[in-house]
N, C-alpha and C positions, 0 to 999 in steps of 0.2 A: 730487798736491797738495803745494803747500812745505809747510815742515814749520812754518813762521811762522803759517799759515792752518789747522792742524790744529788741529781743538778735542780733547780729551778728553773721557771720558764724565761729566767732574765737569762738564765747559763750560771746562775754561782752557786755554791756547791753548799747545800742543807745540811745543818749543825742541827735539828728539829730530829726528833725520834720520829719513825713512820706512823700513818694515823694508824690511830687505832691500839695502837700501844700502851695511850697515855694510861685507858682504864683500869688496861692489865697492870700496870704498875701500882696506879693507886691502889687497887683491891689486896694487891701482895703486901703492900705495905699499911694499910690498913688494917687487914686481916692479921699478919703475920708479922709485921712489925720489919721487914727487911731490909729496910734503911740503912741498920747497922747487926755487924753478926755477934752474937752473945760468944763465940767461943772463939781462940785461939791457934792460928793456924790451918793450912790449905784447906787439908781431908776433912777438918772435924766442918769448916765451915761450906765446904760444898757438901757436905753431908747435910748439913742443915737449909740449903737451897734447895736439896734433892725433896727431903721431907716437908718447906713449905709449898714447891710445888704440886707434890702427892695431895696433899692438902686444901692447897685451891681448885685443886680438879676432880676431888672429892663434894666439896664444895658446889661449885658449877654441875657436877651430874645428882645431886641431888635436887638441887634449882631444876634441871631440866625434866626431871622423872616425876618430877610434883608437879609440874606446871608454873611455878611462882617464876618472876623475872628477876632475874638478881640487883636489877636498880628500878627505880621507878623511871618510866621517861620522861623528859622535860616540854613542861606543855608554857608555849610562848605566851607574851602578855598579852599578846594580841587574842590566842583561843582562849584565855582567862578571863578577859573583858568580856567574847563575844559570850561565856556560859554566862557569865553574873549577868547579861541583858536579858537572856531567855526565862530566868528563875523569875 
């Protein structure tokens, strides 16, 4: 659902991208720089959309066919405290 059509549980309507997005984004624009398009005009730059998403999903199926995780997960201060007690 856009995120224009998202209501809220108060009922007002979500300017917030859907979760889950935010990653996809960062990684495109990390990886691929897609922030801003290097060329000039429609075709050449959905052209270039086309090929960084080839790209990232090149990317991701090789992450997946190795085993590696494409981020590491974020472990709370609270399980970081609780490993430094056990050590």
């Amino acid at each position: 659902m856009p995120a224009s059509n998202r209501a809220t549980s108060s009922g007002e309507l979500s300017t917030e991208p859907a979760p889950g997005i935010e990653g996809t984004i960062h990684q495109a624009d990390a990886v691929t720089g897609m922030r801003r398009a290097r060329y000039l005009g429609l075709q050449k730059t959905h052209l270039e959309h086309v090929f960084s998403a080839v790209a990232l999903n090149l990317i991701r199926l090789d992450a997946w066919w190795n085993g590696h995780p494409l981020d590491r997960t974020r472990v709370s201060h609270l399980a970081r405290l609780d490993l430094s007690l056990v050590v």
